[in-house]
C-alpha positions as CSV (number, residue, x, y, z in Angstrom):
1,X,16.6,-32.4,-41.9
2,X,12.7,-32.1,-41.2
3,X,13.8,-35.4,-38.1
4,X,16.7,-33.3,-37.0
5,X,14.1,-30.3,-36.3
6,X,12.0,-32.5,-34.8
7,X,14.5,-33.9,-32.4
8,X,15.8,-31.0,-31.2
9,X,12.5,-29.6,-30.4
10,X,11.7,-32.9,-28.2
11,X,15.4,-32.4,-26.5
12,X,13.9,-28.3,-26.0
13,X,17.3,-27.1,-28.1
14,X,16.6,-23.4,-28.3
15,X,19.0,-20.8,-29.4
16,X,21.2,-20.5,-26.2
17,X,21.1,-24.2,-25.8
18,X,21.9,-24.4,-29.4
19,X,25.4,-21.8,-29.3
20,X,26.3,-24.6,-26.3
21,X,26.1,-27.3,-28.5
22,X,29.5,-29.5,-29.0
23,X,29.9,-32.5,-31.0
24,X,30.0,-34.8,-28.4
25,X,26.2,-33.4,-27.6
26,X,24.8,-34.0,-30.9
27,X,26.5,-37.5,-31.4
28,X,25.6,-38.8,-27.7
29,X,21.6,-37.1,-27.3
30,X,20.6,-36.9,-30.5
31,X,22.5,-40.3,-32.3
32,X,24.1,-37.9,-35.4
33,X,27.1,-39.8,-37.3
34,X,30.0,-37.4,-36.6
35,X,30.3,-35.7,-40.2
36,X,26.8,-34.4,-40.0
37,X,27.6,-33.3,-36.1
38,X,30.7,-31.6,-37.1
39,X,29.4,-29.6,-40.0
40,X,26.6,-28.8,-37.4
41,X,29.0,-27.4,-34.9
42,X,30.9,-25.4,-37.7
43,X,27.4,-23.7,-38.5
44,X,26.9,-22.7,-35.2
45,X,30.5,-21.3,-34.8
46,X,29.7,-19.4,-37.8
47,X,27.1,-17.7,-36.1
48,X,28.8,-17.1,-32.8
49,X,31.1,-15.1,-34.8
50,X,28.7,-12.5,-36.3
């Protein structure tokens, strides 16, 4: 997790750019396997809709 904060910081991910996120984003820029990148993406549509 602690690499994953860390590379997001360096890609300057903050919370707007986070909500924008899609799968394709996190697999592509930031090299995450697809499972991790779609439970990623779930998270965040959690939070878009609260």
């Amino acid at each position: 997790c602690q690499d994953l904060a860390e590379d997001f910081r360096s890609q300057e991910i903050d919370g707007q750019a986070l909500l924008l996120l899609k799968e394709e984003h996190l697999m592509s820029a930031l090299n995450i396997k697809l499972g991790p990148a779609l439970k990623i993406c779930a998270k965040i549509n959690l939070l878009k809709e609260t």
